[in-house]
N, C-alpha and C positions, 0 to 999 in steps of 0.2 A: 472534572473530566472522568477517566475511565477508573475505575479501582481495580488494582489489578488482584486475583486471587491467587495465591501463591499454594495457598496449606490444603491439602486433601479434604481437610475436612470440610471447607469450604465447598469446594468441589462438589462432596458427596452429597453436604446437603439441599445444593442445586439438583442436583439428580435425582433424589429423595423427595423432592418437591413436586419432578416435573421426569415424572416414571419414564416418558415416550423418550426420552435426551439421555439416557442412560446409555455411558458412551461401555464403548467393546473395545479393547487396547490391544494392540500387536505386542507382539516380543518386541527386544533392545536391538535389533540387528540393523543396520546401515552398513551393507553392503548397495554397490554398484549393479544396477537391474537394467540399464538397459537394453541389452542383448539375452535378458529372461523371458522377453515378451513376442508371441508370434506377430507378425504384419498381417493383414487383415486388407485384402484388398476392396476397397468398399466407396464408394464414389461420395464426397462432400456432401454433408448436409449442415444446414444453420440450424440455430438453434430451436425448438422445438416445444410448445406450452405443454405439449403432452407427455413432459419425461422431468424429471428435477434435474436444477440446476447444482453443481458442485461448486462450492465456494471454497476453496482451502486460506487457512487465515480471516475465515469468515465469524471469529470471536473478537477480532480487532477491530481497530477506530474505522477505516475505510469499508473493510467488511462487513462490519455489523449495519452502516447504512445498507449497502446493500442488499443483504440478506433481508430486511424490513420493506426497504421499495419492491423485489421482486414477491415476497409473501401478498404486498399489499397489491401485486398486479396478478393473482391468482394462482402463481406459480408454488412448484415444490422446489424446496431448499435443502439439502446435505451441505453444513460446515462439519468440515474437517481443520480442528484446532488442537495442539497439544498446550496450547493455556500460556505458552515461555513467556510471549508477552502479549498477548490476547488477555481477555475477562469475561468469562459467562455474565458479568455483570451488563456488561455492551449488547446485549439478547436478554435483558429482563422482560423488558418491550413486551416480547412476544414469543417469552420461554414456553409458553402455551399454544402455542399456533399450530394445529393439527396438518399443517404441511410443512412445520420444519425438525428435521432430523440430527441431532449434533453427533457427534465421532473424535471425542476425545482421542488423537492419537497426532502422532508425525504421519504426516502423507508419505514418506520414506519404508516405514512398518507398520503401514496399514495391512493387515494379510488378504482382504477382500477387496484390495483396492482397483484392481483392474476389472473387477465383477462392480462396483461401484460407477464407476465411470463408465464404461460399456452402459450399463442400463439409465446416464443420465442423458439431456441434450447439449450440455454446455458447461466448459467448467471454465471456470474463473481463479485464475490462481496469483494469489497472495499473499500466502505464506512466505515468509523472509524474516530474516534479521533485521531492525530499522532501528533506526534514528543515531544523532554522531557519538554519543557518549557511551552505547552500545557498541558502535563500529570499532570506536579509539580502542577501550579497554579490553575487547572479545574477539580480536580478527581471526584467529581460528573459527570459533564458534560461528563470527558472520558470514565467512565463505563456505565451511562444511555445510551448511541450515542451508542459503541459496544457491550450493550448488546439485546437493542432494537431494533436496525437494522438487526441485525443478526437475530434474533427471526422472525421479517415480514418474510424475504427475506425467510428463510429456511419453514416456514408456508405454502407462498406462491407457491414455487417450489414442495411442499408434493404434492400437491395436483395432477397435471399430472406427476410428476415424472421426472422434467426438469434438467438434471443435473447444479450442481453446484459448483464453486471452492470458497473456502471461505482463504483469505488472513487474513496468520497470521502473525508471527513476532519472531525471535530471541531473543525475551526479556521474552517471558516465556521461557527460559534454566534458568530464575533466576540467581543465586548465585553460579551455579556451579564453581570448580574449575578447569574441564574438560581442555583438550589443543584444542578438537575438540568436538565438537557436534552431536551428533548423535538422531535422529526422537524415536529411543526408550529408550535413557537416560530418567533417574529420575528428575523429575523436583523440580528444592532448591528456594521458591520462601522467598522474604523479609517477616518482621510482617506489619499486616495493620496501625501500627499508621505513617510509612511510607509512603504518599502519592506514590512514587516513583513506589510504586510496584503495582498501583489501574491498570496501564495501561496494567503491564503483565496477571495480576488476570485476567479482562477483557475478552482478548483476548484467555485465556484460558480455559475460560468457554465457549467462542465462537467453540470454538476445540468440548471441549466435547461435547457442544449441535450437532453441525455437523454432528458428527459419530453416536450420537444416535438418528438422524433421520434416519442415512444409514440403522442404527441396527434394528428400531424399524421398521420405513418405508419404509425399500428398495428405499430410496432417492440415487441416486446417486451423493458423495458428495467426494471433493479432499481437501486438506486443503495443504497450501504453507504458510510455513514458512519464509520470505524474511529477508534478510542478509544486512543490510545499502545500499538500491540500491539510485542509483546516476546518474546524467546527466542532461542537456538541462531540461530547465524548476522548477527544485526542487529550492524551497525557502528557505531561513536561518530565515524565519521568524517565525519558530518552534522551532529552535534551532540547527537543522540540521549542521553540522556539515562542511564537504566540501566546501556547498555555502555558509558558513558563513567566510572559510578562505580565498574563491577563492573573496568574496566581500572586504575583508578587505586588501587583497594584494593590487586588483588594484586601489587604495587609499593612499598604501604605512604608511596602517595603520596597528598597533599591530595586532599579530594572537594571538588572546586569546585561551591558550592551559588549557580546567582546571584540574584540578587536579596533578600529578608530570609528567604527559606527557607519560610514561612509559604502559600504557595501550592500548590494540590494535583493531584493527578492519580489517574487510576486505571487502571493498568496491565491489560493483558491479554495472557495466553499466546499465543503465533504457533496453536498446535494447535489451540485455543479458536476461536480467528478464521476458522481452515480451516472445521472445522467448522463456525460458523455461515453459511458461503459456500455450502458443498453443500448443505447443509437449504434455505437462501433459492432456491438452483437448479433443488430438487426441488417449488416450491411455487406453482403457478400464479395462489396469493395475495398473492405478493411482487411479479409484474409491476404498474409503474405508481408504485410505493409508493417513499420514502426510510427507511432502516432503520439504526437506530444498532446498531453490533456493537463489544461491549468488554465490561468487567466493570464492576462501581458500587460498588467499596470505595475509598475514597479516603485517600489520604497525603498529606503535607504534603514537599517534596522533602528540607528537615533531616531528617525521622522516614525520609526512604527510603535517605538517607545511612548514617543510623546504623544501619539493617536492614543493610545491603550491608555494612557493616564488622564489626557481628556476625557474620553467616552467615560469613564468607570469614574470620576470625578475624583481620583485618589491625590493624596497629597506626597508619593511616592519622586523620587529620586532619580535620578541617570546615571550610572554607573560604570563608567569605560575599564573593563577589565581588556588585560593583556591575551594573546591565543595560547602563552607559554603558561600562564597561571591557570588556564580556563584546561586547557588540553595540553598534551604533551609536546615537551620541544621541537621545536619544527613543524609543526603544525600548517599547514595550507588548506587556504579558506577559498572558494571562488569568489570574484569580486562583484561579478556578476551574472543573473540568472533568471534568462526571460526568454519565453518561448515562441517560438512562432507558431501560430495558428492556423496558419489558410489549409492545411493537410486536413487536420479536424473536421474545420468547417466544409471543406471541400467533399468530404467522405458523409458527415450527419447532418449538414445544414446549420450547426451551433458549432455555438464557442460561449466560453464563462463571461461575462461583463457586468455583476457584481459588482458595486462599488468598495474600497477598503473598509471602508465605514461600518456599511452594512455586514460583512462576513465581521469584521471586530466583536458586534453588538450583537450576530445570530451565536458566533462561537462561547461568550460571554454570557448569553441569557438575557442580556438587559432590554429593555424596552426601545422600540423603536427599526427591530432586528425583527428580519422575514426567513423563513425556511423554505 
């Protein structure tokens, strides 16, 4: 999957390489900006082939597809990526691509950033703190990052009126006990001395701030929900789930399954998820609305173990680790998490329906697996 770049020098010599990506860095400042920014009163417009698209967290697993699909549909690209857990390496592809622009920085102390977004047609925002092992041990880190990124980005965009889709996550459904999900369920979220729950909280106050710019400001704003997406590039070095069994198969090493295995999910192709982002982009029906994007077949994490050691023909293990050894005391897992679709489908015509098999063997490389 993705290697992540940590050291400068790595950095520098991507930039060194690839002169036009030679990022421009803010000062350290995080403060609170959004009452820094005039309103702009300017009537809705979608998005636009004639202006780039802003991609923030456009260095990561999700991002970097789509920075590639929209280059390869003629469009200009601005990622805005400070690297935390992004990879310039996820943009080798097409470190060369004379319409994309990278911006090493935090969307937070970007200092041109509302001059950025004003002259794009659509920004696509991404940037966040992800995955559980990140959540558990960082919950400061994961709420300052999604709630102060969020805040720029939505500040910035008030101002011309640019639309925006703001990436959310099946993890504020909380606690429910639901069999499916639905955009206007109630949402059951954990108590805060649970770190567990700082990432859903987060990302749910990123929601509501959203819609009450739409509300207040006639910002044209989409919010997507994303469902375990998966594929080419996504790392296990969050915790993530897929490329951490598809890494430990071809080693022929234990798949650590934690908790009694028994609890489910349902995976969705990276391509899949693109796709449903440019359809919801192209749809004047999508502004205002929250939108679940993934597929609805669901596995049990035992049954996705032992798919991953089929396919990969490893001679690898099962392994039932506890939540208390895996994660911290107390730990709560949802039991289950599957989305409903007809909003989706109702708004672009599609929904994911990818077989398990097939996303196992495209995420994996192995033959028999379509892109």
């Amino acid at each position: 999957m993705r290697s992540p770049i940590n050291g400068a020098a790595d950095t520098t010599e991507f930039m060194n390489k690839n002169p036009r990506h030679r990022a421009i860095s803010g000062g350290e400042r995080q403060t609170s900006i959004t009452s820094s920014f005039p309103i702009v009163e300017q009537p809705l417009i979608l998005p636009s082939v004639h202006k780039s698209v802003v991609i923030t967290g456009g260095a990561g697993f999700i991002g970097s597809h789509l920075v590639e699909r929209l280059l390869a549909e003629g469009r200009s690209v601005c990622v805005i990526d400070d690297l935390s857990t992004g990879s310039l390496d996820n943009l080798s592809g097409v470190a060369r691509h004379p319409n994309l622009t990278i911006r090493r920085d935090k969307v937070s102390t970007l200092p041109d950033l509302v001059e950025l977004v004003s002259a794009s047609s659509w920004v696509i925002h991404l940037a966040a703190a992800v995955g559980v092992e990140l959540v558990i041990h960082s919950p400061i880190r994961t709420m300052e990052t999604n709630l102060r990124e969020t805040e720029a980005i939505l500040a910035a965009a008030a101002v011309t009126k640019v639309p925006v889709l703001v990436a959310s996550t099946s993890e504020v459904y909380g606690k429910s006990h639901k069999s499916r999900f639905s955009e206007s369920d109630d949402l059951l979220i954990g108590p805060p001395n649970l770190g567990r729950w700082s990432y859903a909280c987060s990302k749910l106050m990123d929601e509501f701030l959203a819609l009450a710019y739409q509300r207040e400001h006639g910002l044209p704003v989409t919010v997507v929900r994303f469902f375990n997406t998966v594929g080419p590039r996504q790392t296990g070095r969050y915790g993530m789930v897929l490329p951490r069994f598809i890494a430990a198969a071809r080693t022929n090493e234990p798949l650590r399954v934690y908790g009694d295995g028994e609890q489910t999910r349902c995976f969705c192709l990276v391509d899949d998820a693109v796709e449903a982002v440019i359809r919801l982009g192209n749809e004047s029906s999508a502004v205002g609305r929250v939108v679940n994007v993934g597929n609805d077949q669901p596995i049990s994490m035992t049954d996705l173990a032992r798919t991953v050691i089929r396919l990969l023909k490893s001679s690898s293990a099962i392994e039932l680790v506890p939540y208390e050894k895996a994660y911290a005391h107390g730990f709560e897992d949802m039991r289950h998490r599957r989305p409903a679709l007809e909003r989706l489908e109702e708004i672009t015509g599609f929904r994911p329906r990818r077989s398990l098999e097939e996303i196992v063997r495209v995420t994996a490389g192995i033959n028999g697996g379509r892109s």
